[in-house]
N, CA and C atoms as a LAMMPS dump frame, in Angstrom:
ITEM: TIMESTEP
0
ITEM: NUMBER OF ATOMS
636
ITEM: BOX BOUNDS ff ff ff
-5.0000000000000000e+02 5.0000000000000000e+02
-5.0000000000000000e+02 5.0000000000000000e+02
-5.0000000000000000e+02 5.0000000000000000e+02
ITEM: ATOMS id mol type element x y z
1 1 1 N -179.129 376.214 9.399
2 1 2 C -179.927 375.002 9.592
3 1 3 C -179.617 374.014 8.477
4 2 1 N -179.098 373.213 8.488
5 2 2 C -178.823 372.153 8.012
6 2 3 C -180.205 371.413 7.329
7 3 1 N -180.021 371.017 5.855
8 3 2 C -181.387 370.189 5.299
9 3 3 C -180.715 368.562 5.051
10 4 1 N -181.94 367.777 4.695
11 4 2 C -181.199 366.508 4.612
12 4 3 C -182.539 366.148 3.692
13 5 1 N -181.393 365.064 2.728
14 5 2 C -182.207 365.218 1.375
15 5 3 C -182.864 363.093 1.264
16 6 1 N -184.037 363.067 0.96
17 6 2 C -183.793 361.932 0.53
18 6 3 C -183.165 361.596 -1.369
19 7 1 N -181.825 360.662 -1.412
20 7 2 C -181.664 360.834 -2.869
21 7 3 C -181.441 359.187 -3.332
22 8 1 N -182.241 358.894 -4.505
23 8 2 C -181.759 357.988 -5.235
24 8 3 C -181.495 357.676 -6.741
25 9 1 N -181.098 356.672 -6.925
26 9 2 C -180.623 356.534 -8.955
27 9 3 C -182.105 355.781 -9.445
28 10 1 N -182.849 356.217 -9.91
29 10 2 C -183.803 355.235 -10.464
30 10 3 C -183.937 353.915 -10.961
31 11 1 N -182.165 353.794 -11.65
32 11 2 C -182.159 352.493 -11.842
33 11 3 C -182.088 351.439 -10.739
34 12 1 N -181.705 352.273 -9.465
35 12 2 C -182.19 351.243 -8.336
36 12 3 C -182.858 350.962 -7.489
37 13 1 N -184.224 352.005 -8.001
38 13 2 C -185.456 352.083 -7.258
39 13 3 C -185.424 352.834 -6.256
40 14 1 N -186.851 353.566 -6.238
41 14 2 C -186.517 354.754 -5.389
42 14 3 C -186.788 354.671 -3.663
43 15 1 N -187.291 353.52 -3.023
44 15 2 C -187.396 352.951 -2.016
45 15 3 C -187.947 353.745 -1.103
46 16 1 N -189.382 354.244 -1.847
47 16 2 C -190.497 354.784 -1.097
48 16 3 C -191.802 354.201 -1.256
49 17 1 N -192.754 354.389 -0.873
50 17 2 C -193.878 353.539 -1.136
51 17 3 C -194.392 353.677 -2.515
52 18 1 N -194.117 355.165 -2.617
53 18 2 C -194.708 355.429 -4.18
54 18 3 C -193.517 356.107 -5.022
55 19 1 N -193.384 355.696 -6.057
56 19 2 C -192.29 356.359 -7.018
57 19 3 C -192.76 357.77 -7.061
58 20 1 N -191.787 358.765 -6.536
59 20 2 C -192.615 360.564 -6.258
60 20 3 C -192.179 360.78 -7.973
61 21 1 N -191.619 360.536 -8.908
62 21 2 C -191.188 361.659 -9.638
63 21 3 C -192.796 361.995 -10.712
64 22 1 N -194.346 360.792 -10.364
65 22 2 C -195.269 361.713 -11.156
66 22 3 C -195.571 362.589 -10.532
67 23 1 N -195.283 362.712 -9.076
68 23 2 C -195.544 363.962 -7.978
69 23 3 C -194.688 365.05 -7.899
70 24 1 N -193.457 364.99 -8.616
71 24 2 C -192.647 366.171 -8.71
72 24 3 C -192.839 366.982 -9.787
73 25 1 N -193.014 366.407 -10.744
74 25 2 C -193.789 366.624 -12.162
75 25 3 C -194.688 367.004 -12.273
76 26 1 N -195.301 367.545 -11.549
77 26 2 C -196.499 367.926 -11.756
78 26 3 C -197.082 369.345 -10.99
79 27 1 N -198.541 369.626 -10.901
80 27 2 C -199.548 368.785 -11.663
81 27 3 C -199.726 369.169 -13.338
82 28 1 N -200.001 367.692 -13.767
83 28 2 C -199.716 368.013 -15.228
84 28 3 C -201.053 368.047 -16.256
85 29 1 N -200.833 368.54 -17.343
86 29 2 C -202.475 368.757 -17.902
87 29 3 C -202.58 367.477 -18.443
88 30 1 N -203.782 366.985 -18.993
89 30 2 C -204.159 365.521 -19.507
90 30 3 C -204.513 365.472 -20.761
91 31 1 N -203.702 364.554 -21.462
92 31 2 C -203.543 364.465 -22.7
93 31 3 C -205.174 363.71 -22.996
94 32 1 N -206.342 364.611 -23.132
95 32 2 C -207.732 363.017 -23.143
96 32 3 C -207.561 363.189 -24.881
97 33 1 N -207.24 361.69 -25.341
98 33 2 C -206.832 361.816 -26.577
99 33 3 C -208.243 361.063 -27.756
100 34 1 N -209.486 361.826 -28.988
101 34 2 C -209.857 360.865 -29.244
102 34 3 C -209.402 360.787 -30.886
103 35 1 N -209.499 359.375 -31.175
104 35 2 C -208.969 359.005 -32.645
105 35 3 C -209.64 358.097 -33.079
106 36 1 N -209.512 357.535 -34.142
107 36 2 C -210.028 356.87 -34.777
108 36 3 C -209.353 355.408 -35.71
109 37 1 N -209.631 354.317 -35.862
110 37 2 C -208.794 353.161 -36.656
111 37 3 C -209.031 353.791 -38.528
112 38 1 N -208.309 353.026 -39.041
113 38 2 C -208.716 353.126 -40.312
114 38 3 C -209.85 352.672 -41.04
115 39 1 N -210.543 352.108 -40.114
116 39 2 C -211.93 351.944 -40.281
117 39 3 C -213.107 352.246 -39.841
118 40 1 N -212.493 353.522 -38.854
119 40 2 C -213.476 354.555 -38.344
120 40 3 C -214.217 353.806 -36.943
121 41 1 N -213.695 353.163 -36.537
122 41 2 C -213.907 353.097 -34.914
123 41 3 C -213.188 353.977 -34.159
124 42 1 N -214.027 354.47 -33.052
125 42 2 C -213.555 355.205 -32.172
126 42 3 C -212.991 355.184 -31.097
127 43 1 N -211.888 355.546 -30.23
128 43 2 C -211.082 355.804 -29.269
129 43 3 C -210.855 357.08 -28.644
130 44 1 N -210.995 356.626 -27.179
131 44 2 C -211.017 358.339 -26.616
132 44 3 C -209.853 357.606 -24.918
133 45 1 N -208.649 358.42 -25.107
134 45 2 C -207.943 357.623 -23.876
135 45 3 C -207.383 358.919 -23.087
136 46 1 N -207.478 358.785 -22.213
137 46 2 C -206.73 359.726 -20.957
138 46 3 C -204.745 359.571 -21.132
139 47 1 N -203.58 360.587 -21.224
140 47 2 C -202.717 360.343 -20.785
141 47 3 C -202.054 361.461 -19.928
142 48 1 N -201.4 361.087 -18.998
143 48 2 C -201.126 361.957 -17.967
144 48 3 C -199.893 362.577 -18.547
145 49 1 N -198.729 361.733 -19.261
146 49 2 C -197.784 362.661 -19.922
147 49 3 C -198.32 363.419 -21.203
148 50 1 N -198.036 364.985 -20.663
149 50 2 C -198.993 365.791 -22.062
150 50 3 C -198.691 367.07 -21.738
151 51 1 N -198.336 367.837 -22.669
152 51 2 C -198.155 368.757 -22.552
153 51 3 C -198.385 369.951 -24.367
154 52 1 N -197.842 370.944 -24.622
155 52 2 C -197.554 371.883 -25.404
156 52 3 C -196.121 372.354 -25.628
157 53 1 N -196.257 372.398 -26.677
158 53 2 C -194.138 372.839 -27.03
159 53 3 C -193.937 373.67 -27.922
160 54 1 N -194.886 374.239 -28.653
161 54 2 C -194.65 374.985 -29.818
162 54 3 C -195.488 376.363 -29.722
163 55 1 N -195.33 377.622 -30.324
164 55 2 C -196.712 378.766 -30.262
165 55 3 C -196.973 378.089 -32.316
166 56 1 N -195.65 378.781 -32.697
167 56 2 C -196.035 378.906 -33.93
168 56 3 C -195.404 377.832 -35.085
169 57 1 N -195.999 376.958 -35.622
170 57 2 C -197.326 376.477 -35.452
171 57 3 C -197.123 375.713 -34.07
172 58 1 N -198.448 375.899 -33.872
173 58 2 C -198.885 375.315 -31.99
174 58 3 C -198.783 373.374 -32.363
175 59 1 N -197.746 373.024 -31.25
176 59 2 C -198.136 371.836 -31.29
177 59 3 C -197.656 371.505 -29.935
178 60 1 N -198.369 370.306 -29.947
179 60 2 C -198.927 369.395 -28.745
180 60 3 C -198.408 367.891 -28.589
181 61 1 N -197.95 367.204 -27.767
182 61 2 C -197.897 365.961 -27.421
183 61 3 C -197.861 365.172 -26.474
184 62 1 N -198.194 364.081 -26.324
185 62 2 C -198.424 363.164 -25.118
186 62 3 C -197.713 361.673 -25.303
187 63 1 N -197.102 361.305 -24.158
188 63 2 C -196.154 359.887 -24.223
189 63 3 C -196.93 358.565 -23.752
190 64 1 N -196.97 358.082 -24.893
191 64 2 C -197.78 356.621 -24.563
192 64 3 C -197.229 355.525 -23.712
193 65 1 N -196.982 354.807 -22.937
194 65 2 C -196.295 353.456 -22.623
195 65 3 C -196.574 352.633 -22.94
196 66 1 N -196.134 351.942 -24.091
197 66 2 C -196.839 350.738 -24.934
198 66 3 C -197.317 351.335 -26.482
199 67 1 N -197.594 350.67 -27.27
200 67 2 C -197.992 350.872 -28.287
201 67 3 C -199.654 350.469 -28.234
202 68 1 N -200.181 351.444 -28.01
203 68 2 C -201.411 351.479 -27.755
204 68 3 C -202.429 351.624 -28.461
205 69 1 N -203.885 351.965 -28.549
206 69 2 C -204.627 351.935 -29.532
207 69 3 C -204.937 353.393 -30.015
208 70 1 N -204.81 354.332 -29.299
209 70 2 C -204.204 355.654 -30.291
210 70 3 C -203.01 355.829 -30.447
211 71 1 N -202.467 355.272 -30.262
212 71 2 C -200.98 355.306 -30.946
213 71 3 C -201.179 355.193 -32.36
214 72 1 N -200.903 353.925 -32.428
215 72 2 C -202.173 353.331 -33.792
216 72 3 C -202.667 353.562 -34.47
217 73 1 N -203.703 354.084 -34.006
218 73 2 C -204.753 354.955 -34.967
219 73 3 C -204.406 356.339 -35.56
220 74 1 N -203.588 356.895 -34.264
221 74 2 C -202.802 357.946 -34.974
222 74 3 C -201.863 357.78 -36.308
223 75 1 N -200.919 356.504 -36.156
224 75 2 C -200.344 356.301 -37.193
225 75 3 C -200.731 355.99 -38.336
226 76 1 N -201.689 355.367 -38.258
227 76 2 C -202.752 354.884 -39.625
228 76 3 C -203.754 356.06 -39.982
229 77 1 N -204.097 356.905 -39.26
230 77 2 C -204.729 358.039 -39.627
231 77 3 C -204.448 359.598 -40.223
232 78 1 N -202.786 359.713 -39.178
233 78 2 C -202.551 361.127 -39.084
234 78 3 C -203.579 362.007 -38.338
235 79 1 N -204.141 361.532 -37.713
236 79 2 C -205.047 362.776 -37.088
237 79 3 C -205.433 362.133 -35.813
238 80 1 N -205.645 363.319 -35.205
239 80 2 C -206.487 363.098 -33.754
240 80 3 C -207.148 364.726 -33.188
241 81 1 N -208.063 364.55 -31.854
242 81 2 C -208.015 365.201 -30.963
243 81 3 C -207.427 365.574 -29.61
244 82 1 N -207.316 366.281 -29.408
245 82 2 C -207.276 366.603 -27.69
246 82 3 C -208.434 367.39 -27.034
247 83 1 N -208.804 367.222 -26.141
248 83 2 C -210.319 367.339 -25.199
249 83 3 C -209.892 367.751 -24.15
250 84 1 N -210.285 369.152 -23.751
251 84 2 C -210.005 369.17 -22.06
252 84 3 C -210.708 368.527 -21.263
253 85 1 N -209.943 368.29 -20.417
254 85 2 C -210.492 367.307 -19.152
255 85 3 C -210.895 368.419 -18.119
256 86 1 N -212.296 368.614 -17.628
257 86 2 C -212.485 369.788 -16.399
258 86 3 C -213.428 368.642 -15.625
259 87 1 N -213.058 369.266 -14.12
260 87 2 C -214.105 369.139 -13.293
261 87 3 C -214.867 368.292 -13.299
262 88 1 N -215.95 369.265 -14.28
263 88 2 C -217.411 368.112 -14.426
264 88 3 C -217.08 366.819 -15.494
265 89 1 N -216.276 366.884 -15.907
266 89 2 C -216.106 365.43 -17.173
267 89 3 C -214.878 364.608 -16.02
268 90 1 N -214.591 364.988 -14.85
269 90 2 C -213.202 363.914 -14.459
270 90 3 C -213.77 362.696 -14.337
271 91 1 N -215.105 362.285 -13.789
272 91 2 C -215.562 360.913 -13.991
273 91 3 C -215.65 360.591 -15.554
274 92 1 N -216.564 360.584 -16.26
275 92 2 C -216.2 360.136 -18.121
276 92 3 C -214.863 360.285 -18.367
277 93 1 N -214.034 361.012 -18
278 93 2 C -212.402 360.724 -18.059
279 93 3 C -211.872 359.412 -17.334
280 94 1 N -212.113 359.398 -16.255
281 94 2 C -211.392 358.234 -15.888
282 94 3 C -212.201 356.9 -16.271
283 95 1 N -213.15 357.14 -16.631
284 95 2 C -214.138 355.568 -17.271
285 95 3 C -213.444 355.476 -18.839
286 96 1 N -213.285 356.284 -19.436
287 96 2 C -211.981 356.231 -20.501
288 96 3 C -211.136 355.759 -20.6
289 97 1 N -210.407 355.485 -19.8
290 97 2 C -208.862 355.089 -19.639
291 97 3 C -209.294 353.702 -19.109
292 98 1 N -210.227 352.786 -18.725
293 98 2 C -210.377 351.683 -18.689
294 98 3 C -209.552 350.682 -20.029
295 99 1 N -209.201 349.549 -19.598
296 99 2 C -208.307 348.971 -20.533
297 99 3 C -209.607 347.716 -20.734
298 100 1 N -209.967 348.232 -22.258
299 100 2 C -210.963 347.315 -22.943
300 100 3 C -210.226 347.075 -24.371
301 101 1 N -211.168 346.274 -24.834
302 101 2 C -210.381 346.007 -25.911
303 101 3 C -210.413 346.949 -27.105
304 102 1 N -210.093 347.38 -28.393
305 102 2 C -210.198 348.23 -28.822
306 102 3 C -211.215 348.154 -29.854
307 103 1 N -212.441 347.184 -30.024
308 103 2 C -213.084 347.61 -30.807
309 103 3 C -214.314 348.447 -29.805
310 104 1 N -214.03 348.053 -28.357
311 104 2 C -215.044 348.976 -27.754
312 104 3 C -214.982 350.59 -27.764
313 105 1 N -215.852 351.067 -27.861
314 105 2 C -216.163 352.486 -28.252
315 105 3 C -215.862 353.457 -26.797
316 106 1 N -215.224 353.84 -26.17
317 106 2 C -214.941 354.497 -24.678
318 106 3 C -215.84 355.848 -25.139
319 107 1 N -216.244 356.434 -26.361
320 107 2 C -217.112 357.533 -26.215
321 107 3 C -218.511 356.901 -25.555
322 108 1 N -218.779 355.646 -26.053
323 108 2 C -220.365 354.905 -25.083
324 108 3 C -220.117 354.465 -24.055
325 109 1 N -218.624 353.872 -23.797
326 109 2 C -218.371 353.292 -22.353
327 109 3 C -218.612 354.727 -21.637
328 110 1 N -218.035 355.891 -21.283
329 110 2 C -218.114 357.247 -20.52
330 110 3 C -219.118 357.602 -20.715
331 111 1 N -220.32 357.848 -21.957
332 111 2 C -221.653 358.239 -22.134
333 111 3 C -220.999 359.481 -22.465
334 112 1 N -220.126 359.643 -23.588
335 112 2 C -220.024 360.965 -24.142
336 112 3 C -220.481 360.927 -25.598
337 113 1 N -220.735 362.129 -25.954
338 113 2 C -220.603 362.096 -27.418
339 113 3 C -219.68 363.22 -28.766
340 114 1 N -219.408 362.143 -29.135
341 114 2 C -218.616 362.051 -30.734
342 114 3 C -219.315 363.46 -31.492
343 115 1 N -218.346 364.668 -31.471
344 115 2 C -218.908 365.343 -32.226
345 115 3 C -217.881 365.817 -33.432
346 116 1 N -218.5 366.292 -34.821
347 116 2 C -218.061 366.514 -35.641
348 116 3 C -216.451 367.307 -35.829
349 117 1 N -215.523 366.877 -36.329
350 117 2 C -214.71 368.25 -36.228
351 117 3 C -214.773 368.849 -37.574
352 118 1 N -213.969 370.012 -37.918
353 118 2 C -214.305 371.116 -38.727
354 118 3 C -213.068 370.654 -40.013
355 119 1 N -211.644 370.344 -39.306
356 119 2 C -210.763 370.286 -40.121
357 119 3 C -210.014 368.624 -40.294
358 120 1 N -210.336 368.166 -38.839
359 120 2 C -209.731 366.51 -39.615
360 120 3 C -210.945 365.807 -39.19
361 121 1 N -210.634 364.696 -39.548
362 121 2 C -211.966 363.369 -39.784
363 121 3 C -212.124 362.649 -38.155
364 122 1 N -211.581 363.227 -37.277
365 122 2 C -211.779 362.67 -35.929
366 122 3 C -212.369 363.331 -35.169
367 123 1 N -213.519 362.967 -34.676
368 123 2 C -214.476 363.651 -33.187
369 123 3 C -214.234 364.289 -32.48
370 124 1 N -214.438 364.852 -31.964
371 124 2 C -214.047 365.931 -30.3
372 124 3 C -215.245 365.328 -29.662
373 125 1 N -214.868 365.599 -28.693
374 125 2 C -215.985 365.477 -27.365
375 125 3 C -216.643 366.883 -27.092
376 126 1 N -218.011 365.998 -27.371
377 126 2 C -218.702 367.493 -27.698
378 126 3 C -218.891 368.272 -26.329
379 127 1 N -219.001 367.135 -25.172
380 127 2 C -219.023 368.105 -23.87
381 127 3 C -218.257 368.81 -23.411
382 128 1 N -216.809 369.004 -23.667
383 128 2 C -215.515 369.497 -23.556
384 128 3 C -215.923 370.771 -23.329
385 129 1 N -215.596 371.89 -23.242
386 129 2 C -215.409 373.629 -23.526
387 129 3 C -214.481 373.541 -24.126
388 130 1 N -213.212 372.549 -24.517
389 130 2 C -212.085 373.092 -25.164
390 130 3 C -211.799 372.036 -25.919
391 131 1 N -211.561 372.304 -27.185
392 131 2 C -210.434 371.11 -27.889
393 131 3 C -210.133 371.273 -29.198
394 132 1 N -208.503 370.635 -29.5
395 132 2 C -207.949 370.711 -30.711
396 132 3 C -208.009 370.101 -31.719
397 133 1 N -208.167 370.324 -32.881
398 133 2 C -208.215 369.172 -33.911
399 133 3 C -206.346 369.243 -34.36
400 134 1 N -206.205 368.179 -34.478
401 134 2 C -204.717 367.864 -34.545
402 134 3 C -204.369 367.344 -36.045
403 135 1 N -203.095 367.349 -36.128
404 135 2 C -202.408 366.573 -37.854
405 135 3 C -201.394 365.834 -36.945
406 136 1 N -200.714 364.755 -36.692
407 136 2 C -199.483 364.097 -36.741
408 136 3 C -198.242 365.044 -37.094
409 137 1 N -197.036 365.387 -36.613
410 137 2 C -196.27 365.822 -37.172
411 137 3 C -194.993 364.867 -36.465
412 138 1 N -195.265 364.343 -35.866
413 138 2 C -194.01 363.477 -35.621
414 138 3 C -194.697 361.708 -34.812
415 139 1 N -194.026 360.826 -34.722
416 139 2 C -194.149 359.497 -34.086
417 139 3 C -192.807 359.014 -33.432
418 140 1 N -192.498 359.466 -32.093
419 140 2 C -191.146 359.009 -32.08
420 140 3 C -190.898 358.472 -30.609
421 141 1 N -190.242 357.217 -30.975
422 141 2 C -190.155 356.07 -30.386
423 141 3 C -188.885 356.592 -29.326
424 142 1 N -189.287 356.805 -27.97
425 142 2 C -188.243 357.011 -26.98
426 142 3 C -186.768 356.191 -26.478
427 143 1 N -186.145 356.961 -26.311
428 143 2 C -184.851 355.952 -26.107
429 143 3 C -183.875 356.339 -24.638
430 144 1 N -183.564 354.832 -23.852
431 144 2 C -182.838 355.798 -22.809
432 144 3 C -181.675 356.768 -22.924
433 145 1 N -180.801 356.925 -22.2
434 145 2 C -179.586 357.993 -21.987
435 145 3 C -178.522 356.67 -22.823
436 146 1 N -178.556 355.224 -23.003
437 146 2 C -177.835 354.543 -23.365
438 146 3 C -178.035 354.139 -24.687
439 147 1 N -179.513 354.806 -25.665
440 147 2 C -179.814 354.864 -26.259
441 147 3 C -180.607 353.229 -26.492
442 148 1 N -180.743 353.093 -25.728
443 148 2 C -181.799 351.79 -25.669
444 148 3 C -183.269 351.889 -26.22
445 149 1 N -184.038 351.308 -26.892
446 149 2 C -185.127 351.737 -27.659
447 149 3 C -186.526 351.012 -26.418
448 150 1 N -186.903 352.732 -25.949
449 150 2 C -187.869 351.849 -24.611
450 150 3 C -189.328 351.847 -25.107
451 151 1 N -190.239 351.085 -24.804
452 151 2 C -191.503 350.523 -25.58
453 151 3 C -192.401 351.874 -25.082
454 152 1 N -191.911 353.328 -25.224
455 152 2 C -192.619 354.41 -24.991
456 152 3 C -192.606 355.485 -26.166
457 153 1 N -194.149 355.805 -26.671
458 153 2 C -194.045 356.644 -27.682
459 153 3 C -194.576 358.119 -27.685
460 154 1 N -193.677 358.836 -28.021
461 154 2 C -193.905 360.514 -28.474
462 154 3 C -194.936 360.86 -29.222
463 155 1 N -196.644 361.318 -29.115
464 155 2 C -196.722 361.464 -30.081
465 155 3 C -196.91 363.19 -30.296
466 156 1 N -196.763 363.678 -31.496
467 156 2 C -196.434 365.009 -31.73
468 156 3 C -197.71 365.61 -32.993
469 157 1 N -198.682 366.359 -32.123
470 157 2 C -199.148 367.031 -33.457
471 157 3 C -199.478 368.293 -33.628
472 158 1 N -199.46 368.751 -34.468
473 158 2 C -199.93 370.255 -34.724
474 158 3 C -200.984 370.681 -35.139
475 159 1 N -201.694 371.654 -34.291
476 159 2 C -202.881 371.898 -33.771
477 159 3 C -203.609 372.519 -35.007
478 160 1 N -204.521 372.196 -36.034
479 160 2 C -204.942 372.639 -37.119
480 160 3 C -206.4 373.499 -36.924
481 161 1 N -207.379 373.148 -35.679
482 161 2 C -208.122 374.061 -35.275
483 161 3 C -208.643 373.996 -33.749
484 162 1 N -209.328 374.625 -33.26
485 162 2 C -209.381 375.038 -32.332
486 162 3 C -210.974 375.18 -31.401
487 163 1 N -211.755 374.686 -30.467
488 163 2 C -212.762 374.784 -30.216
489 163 3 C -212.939 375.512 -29.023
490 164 1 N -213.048 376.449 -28.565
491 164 2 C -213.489 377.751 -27.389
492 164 3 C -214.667 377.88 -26.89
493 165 1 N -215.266 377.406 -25.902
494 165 2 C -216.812 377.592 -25.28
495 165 3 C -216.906 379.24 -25.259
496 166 1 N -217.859 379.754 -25.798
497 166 2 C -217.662 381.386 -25.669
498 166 3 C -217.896 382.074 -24.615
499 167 1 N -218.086 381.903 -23.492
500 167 2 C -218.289 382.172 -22.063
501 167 3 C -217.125 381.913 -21.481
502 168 1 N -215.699 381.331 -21.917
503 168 2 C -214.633 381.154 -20.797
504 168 3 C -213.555 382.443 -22.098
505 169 1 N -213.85 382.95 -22.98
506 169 2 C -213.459 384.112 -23.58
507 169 3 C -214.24 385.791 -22.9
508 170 1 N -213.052 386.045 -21.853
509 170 2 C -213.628 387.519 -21.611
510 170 3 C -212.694 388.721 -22.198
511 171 1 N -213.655 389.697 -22.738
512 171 2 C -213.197 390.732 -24.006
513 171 3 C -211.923 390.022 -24.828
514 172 1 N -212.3 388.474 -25.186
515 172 2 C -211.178 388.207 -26.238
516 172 3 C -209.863 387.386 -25.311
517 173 1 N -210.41 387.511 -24.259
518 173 2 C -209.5 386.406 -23.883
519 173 3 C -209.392 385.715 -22.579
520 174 1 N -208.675 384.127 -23.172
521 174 2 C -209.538 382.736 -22.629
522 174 3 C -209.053 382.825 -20.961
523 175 1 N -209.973 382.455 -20.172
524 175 2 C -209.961 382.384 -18.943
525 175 3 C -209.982 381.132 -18.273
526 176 1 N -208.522 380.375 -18.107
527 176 2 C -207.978 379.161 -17.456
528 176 3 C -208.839 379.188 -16.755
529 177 1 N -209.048 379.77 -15.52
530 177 2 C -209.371 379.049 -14.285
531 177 3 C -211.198 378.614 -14.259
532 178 1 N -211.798 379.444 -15.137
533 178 2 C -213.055 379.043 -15.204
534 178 3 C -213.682 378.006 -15.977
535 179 1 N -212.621 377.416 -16.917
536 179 2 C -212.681 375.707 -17.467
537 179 3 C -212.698 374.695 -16.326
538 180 1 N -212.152 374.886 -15.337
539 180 2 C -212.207 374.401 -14.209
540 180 3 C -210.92 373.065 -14.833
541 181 1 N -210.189 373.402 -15.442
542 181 2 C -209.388 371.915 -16.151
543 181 3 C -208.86 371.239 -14.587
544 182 1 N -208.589 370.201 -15.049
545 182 2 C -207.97 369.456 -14.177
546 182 3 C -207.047 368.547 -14.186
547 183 1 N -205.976 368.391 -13.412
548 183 2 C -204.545 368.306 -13.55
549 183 3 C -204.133 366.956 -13.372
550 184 1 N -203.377 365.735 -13.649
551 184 2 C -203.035 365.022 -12.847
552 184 3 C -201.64 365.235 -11.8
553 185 1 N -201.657 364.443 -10.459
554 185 2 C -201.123 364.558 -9.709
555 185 3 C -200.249 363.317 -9.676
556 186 1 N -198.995 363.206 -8.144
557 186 2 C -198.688 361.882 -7.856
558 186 3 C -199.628 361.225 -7.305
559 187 1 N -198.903 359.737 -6.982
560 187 2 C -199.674 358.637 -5.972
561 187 3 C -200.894 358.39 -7.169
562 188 1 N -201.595 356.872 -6.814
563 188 2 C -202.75 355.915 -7.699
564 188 3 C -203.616 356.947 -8.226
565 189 1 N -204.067 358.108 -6.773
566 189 2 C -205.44 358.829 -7.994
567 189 3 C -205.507 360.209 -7.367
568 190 1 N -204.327 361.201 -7.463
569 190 2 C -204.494 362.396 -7.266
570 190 3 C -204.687 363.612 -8.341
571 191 1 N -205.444 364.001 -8.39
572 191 2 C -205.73 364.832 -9.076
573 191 3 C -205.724 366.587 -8.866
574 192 1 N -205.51 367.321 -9.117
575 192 2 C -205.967 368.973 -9.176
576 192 3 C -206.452 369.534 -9.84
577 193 1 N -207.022 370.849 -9.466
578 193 2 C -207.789 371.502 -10.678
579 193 3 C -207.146 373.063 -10.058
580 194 1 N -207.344 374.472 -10.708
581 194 2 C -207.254 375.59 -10.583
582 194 3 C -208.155 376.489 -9.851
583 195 1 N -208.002 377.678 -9.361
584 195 2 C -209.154 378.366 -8.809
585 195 3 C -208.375 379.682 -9.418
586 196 1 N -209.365 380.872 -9.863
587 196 2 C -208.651 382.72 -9.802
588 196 3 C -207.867 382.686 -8.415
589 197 1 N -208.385 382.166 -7.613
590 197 2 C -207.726 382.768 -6.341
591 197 3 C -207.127 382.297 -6.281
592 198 1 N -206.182 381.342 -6.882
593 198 2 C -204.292 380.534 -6.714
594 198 3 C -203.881 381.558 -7.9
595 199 1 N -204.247 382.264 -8.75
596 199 2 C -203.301 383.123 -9.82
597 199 3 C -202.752 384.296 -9.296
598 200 1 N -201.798 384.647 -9.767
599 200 2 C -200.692 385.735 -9.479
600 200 3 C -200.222 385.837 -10.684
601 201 1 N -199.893 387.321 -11.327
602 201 2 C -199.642 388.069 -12.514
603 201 3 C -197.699 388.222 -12.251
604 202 1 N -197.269 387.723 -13.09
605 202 2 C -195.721 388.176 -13.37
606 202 3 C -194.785 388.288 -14.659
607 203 1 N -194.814 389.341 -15.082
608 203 2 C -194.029 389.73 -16.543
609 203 3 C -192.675 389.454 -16.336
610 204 1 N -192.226 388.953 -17.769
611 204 2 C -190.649 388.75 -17.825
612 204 3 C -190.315 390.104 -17.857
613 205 1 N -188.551 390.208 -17.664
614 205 2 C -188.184 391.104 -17.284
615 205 3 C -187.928 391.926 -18.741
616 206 1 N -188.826 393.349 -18.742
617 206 2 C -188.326 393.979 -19.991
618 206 3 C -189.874 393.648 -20.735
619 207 1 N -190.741 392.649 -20.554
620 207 2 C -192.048 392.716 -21.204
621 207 3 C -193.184 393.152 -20.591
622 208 1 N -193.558 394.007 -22.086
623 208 2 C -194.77 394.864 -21.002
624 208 3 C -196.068 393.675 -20.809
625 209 1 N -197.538 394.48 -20.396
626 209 2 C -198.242 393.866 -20.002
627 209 3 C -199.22 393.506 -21.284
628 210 1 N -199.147 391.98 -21.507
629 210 2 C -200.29 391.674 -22.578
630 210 3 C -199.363 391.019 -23.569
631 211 1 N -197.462 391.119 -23.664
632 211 2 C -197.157 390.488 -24.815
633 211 3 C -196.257 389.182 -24.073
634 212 1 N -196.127 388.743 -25.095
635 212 2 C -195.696 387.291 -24.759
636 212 3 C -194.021 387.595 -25.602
């Protein structure tokens, strides 16, 4: 049986209604990022490019488009959070990512609150079940394949502590699917989240059960 592919070069547009590649990409976890200016105003922004790259030391990053206001603040600070995004917070998430100006506070625009962290000087969202307190370990300004310098930034940090709701820890260890996190998707506003019943168990070949 014969397949037939749709294919195009990006640089000449992909000539579908919606550009698929945030839909191939995915679904991806959400960078909800909060920080702070050097004068201690607050910022809390949603980004859909985000991910994890490191175990030891654990670090984390998410790609800005634009030089934005945690971008920013990251650079003038060195520090930030990351906040899981679940379920019950996807509305205060997406009232976040509203484009206001930056002395407005998006922890009062969403009706969340600013809670203390342990190891850097920036908030977590206290409603979260999960989140990292971060250090900066890199700022780096993306470039194409032609090495063209594109107005998109890397940011990179390493995860200095750690916040765990103690109910999604069973005998010691953390249970994805009951954070209920939630994913972004393709197209204007698709989203996913996890269930136990989409998981399936599979060891690399040669590792037993429990090591990484």
């Amino acid at each position: 049986m014969s397949r037939s592919f749709h294919f195009y070069e990006p640089r000449h547009g992909h000539e579908l209604p919606h550009d698929p590649f945030n839909a191939i990409v995915a679904p991806r976890p959400i960078g909800w990022i909060s920080s702070h200016d050097a004068e201690g105003r607050l910022n809390l922004a949603p980004y859909s490019f985000f991910n994890a790259f490191n175990y030891t030391p654990p670090l984390i990053g998410f790609s800005s488009i634009g030089w934005k206001d945690s971008v920013r603040n990251i650079e003038a600070t060195g520090e930030f959070c990351w906040n899981l995004a679940t379920r019950t917070l996807a509305e205060p998430m997406n009232t976040s990512c509203d484009s206001v100006d930056a002395s407005v506070d998006e922890f009062v625009l969403a009706g969340l609150t600013p809670e203390p962290s342990r190891v850097v000087s920036v908030p977590r969202v206290r409603e979260t079940p999960v989140s990292f307190e971060c250090r900066l370990s890199q700022l780096i300004r993306l470039e194409s394949a032609d090495g063209t310098a594109l107005d998109t930034w890397l940011v990179m940090g390493e995860v200095v502590g750690v916040h765990i709701q103690q109910n999604l820890l069973d005998d010691g260890v953390y249970q994805t699917a009951a954070a209920e996190p939630i994913m972004r998707a393709g197209g204007p506003a698709s989203y996913f989240t996890v269930s136990e019943q989409q998981r399936f168990d599979m060891y690399r070949p040669g590792a037993a059960p429990g090591k990484r």
